[in-house]
C-alpha positions, -999 to 999 in steps of 0.1 A, spaced: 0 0 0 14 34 -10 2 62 17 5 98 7 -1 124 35 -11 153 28 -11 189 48 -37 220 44 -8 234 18 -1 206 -6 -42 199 -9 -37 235 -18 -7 230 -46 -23 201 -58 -27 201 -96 -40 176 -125 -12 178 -156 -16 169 -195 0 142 -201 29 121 -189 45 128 -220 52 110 -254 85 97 -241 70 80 -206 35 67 -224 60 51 -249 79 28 -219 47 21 -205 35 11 -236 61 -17 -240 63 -25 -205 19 -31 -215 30 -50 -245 51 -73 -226 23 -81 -199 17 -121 -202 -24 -116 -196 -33 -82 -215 -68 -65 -202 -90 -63 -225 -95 -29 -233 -58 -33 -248 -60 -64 -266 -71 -49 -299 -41 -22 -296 -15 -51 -295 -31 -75 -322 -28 -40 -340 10 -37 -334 22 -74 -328 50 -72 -355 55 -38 -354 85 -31 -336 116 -35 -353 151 -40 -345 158 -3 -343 136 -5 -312 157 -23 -292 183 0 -278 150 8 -259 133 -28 -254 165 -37 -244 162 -14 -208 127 -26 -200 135 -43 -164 130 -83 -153 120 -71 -121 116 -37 -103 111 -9 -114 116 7 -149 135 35 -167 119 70 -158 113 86 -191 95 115 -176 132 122 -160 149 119 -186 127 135 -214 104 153 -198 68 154 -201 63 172 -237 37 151 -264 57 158 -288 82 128 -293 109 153 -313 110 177 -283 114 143 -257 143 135 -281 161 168 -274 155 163 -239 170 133 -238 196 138 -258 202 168 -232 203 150 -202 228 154 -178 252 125 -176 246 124 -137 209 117 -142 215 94 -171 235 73 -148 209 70 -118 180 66 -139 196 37 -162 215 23 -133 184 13 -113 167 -5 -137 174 -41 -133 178 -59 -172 180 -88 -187 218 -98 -181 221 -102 -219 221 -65 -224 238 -53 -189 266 -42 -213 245 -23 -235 226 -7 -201 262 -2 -187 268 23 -218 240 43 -215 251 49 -179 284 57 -185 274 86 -208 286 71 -240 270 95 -268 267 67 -294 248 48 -275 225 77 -266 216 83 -296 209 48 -304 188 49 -276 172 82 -287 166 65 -321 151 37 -307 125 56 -283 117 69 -319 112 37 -335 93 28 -306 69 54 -306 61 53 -342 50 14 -335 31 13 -308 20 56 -297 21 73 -331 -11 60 -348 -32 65 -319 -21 97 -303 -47 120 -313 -76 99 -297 -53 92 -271 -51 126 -267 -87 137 -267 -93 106 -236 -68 124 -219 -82 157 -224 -114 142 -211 -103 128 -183 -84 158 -170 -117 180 -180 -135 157 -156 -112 162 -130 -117 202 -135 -151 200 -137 -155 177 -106 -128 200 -82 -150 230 -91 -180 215 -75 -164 200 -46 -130 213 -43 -98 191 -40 -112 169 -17 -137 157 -38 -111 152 -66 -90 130 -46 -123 112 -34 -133 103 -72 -95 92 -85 -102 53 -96 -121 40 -68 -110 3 -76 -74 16 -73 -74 47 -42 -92 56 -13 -90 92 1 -90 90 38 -80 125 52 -54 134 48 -43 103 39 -43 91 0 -43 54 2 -28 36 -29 -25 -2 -43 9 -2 -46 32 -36 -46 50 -26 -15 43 -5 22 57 29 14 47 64 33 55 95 16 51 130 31 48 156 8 60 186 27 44 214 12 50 203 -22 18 194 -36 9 166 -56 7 165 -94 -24 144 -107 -14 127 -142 -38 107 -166 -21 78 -181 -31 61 -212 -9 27 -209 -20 17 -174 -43 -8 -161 -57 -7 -122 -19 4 -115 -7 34 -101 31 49 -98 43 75 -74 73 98 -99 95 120 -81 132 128 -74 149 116 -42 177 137 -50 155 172 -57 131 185 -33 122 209 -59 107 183 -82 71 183 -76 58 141 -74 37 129 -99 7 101 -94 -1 84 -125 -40 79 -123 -50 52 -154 -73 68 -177 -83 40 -193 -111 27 -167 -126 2 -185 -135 -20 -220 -157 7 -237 -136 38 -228 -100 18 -238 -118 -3 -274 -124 33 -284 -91 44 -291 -75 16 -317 -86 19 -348 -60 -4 -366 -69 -1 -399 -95 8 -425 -122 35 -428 -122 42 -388 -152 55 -370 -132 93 -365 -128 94 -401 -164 77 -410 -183 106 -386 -159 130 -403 -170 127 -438 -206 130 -424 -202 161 -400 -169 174 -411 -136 164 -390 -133 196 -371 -167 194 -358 -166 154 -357 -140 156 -330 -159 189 -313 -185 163 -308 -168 138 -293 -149 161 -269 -181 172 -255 -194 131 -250 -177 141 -214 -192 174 -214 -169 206 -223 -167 242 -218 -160 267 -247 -127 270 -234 -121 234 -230 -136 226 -267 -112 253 -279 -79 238 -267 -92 203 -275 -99 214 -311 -68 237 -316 -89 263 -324 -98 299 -311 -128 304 -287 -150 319 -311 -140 296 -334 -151 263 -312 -184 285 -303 -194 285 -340 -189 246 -340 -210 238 -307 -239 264 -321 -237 244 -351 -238 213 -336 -263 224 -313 -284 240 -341 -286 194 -350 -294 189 -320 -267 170 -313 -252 185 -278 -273 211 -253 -255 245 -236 -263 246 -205 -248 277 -183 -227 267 -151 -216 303 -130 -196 325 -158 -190 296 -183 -214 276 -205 -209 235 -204 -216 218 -238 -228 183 -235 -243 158 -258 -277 146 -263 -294 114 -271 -297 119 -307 -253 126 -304 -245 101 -282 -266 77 -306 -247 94 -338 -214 85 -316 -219 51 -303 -232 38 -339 -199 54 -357 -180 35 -327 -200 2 -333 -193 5 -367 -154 4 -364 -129 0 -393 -152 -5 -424 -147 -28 -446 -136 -15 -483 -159 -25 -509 
């Protein structure tokens, strides 16, 4: 069980981020490949990229651990979803943090060499492992990104939407119930070992994670009080929510609902399935708040999402008629070409 305690001040400086980041969904996603008895909402996503990975992707394969815990790409590449700017970081990385991040991680003793010169700061081999994060990326993160994106968006828009009602107590009351249990001030975790952690005034970061199954970590920095921790919080909860995403080939449901409604207004409609504000549709959609307005009056004009106003902000949400629209593009899956 993993306790984290928590003071008046870091319930205060608590805060939900992004994304893990391209680099650290990437690890996860192998160490998920690897997993003997996948869950189900992930089994399509490997029958989709069993085969994918070639051998350029095993400078990184290579440092997924036997036992223990793994490499910490968040560390070393920081938390940006863009895989080219995780590349930088890595290839940036101070050879003092290279060392104690790599050194932890317990291999297969085939490759205790290869992990040896990654530690020791040799630059070829960084940059075969920087090529191999790449390669890995592209297999098994890349084609599903965007809707990975969009759940994650979702999830933290929840999280927003459920603090302003209730504050940060009630967030940390709703994280995965199979998984936490707030007791005050005391957030009690399923962890594989007894560990107590006192946050000191720090605050706790909050992150959605796509590659994670009823599993929680606990990120942070031994070495750097200044590094605020990080709890990944699985945002795939269960079949429906994680099927969605893979689309492994085909005419997908995304791009089946966008020839009908247009893609721009396709994927405003899905981003309010979890209910959005204007704001929130804008950032989702990449597109200025007027912009995303036009959309939901558009979409509203079909019928296919209500406005409701909520204090000084509206909240768009779907209605039966778009949630039917959605869930029969979803049923409908990859079509088949004819």
């Amino acid at each position: 069980m993993l306790r984290i305690h928590f003071t008046a001040e870091d319930l205060a400086r608590t805060r939900v981020a992004a994304t893990l980041g391209a680099a650290a969904e990437t690890y996860y996603s192998l160490e998920m490949l690897c997993r003997p008895s996948l869950p189900l909402p992930f089994q399509r996503w490997r029958s989709s990229v069993a085969g994918r990975l070639s051998k350029d992707a095993r400078p990184l394969t290579a440092l997924l651990p036997v036992r223990g815990p793994g490499l910490d790409l968040l560390a070393l590449a920081g938390d940006s979803p863009d895989i080219g700017h995780a590349v930088e970081a890595l290839l940036r990385a101070s050879p003092t943090l290279m060392r104690r991040e790599v050194g932890t991680v317990t291999v297969d003793p085939a490759h205790m060499s290869w992990a040896r010169a990654v530690a020791d700061g040799d630059n070829d081999a960084r940059r075969l492992l920087a090529a191999g994060l790449v390669s890995c990326h592209q297999a098994t993160v890349a084609p599903y990104w965007a809707a990975a994106r969009t759940r994650l968006d979702a999830v933290r828009a929840q999280y927003a939407r459920t603090f302003l009602d209730g504050g940060v107590d009630a967030l940390l009351a709703s994280l995965s119930p199979q998984l936490m249990r707030w007791r005050p001030p005391v957030l009690e975790v399923r962890y594989p070992r007894p560990v107590e952690v006192h946050l000191g005034g720090q605050g706790l970061i909050l992150v959605p994670t796509l590659f994670s199954w009823h599993r929680s970590s606990l990120l942070h920095d031994p070495y750097d009080d200044t590094v605020v921790p990080r709890l990944t919080v699985p945002a795939v909860t269960d079949p429906a929510n994680g099927t969605a995403l893979w689309h492994p080939g085909g005419v997908t449901a995304d791009e089946a609902l966008g020839a009908l409604l247009g893609h721009t207004r396709a994927a405003a409609l899905r981003a309010t399935a979890d209910g959005c504000s204007t704001t929130e549709l804008a950032a989702r959609l990449g597109v200025s708040p007027p912009a995303a307005s036009q959309h939901a009056k558009a979409l509203r004009d079909a019928r296919l999402i209500t406005t409701s106003r909520r204090g000084g902000s509206v909240l768009h949400t779907t209605t039966a008629l778009g949630r039917e629209l959605l869930d029969g593009a979803q049923q409908r899956g990859p079509a088949a070409a004819h």
